[in-house]
C-alpha positions in Angstrom: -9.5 12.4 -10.6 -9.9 8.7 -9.6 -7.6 7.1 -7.6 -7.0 3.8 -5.9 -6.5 3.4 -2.2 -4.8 0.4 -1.4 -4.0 -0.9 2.1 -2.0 -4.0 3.9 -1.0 -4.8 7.3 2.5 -6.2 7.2 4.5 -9.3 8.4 5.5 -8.2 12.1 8.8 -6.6 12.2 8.3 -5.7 8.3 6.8 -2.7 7.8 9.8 -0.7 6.9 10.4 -3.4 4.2 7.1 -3.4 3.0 7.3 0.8 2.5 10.3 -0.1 0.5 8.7 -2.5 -1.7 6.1 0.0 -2.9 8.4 3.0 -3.0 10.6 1.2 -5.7 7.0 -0.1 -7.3 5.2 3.0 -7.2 7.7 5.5 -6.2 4.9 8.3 -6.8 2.4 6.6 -4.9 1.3 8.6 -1.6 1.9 6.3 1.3 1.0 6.5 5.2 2.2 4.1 7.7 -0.6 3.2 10.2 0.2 4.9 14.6 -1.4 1.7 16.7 -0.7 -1.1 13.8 1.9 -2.3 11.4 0.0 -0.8 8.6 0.6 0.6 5.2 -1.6 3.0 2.9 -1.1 4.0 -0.7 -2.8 6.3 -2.5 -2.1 6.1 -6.3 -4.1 7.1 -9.6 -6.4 4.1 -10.5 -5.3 3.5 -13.9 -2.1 2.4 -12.3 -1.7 -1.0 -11.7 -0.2 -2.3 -8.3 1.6 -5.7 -8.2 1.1 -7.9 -5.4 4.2 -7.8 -2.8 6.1 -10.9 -1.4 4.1 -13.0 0.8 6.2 -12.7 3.3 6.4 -8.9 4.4 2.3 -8.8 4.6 0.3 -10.5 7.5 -2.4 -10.6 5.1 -3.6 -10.3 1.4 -4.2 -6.3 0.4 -7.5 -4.3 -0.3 -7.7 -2.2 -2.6 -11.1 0.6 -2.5 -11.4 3.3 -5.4 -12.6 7.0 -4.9 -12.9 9.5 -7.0 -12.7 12.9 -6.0 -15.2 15.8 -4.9 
Protein backbone atom coordinates (compact mmCIF):
# COMPACT_ATOMS: atom_id res chain seq x y z
CA UNK A 1 0.00 0.00 0.00
CA UNK A 2 1.28 3.53 -0.81
CA UNK A 3 0.02 6.39 0.80
CA UNK A 4 0.48 10.08 1.00
CA UNK A 5 1.42 11.96 4.08
CA UNK A 6 0.53 15.35 3.93
CA UNK A 7 1.13 18.03 6.53
CA UNK A 8 0.33 21.99 7.23
CA UNK A 9 0.75 24.30 10.07
CA UNK A 10 -2.34 26.42 10.29
CA UNK A 11 -3.43 30.12 10.55
CA UNK A 12 -3.15 30.82 14.44
CA UNK A 13 -6.39 30.28 16.08
CA UNK A 14 -7.39 27.91 13.02
CA UNK A 15 -6.57 24.61 13.47
CA UNK A 16 -10.00 23.38 14.37
CA UNK A 17 -11.11 24.90 11.13
CA UNK A 18 -8.50 23.56 9.21
CA UNK A 19 -9.36 19.67 10.64
CA UNK A 20 -12.72 20.50 9.31
CA UNK A 21 -11.70 21.47 5.95
CA UNK A 22 -10.08 18.06 5.35
CA UNK A 23 -12.62 15.99 7.21
CA UNK A 24 -15.41 17.14 4.69
CA UNK A 25 -12.46 16.81 1.75
CA UNK A 26 -11.20 13.62 2.72
CA UNK A 27 -13.48 12.40 5.42
CA UNK A 28 -11.40 8.92 5.32
CA UNK A 29 -8.20 10.46 5.55
CA UNK A 30 -6.26 9.61 8.94
CA UNK A 31 -5.53 12.93 10.64
CA UNK A 32 -3.37 13.94 13.81
CA UNK A 33 -3.26 17.33 15.21
CA UNK A 34 0.33 18.38 16.23
CA UNK A 35 0.91 18.65 20.91
CA UNK A 36 3.60 21.94 20.91
CA UNK A 37 2.26 23.47 17.37
CA UNK A 38 -0.85 24.39 15.48
CA UNK A 39 -0.25 21.49 13.21
CA UNK A 40 -2.21 19.08 11.08
CA UNK A 41 -1.24 15.54 9.60
CA UNK A 42 -3.20 13.40 7.10
CA UNK A 43 -2.49 10.26 6.08
CA UNK A 44 -4.51 9.15 2.90
CA UNK A 45 -3.96 6.53 0.04
CA UNK A 46 -1.75 8.28 -2.71
CA UNK A 47 -3.90 7.86 -5.58
CA UNK A 48 -6.18 10.27 -3.90
CA UNK A 49 -5.82 13.57 -4.71
CA UNK A 50 -5.91 16.47 -1.99
CA UNK A 51 -7.11 19.96 -2.93
CA UNK A 52 -5.32 22.87 -1.63
CA UNK A 53 -7.26 24.48 1.47
CA UNK A 54 -8.11 28.27 1.80
CA UNK A 55 -5.23 30.51 2.25
CA UNK A 56 -6.31 31.72 5.06
CA UNK A 57 -6.62 28.83 7.74
CA UNK A 58 -2.71 27.72 6.89
CA UNK A 59 0.38 29.72 8.11
CA UNK A 60 2.04 28.18 5.29
CA UNK A 61 1.77 26.28 1.90
CA UNK A 62 1.44 22.16 2.69
CA UNK A 63 3.98 19.27 2.07
CA UNK A 64 3.09 16.47 0.91
CA UNK A 65 5.93 13.07 1.39
CA UNK A 66 4.76 9.52 -0.03
CA UNK A 67 5.64 6.10 1.73
CA UNK A 68 4.86 3.00 0.94
CA UNK A 69 4.57 0.48 3.33
CA UNK A 70 6.83 -2.39 4.86
Amino acid sequence: MTVTMWEVRAAPGRLDDLIAYVRGVLPTATLYRGTAEERLVAIFPADVAMPGPPAELVARAPHAWTFEQV
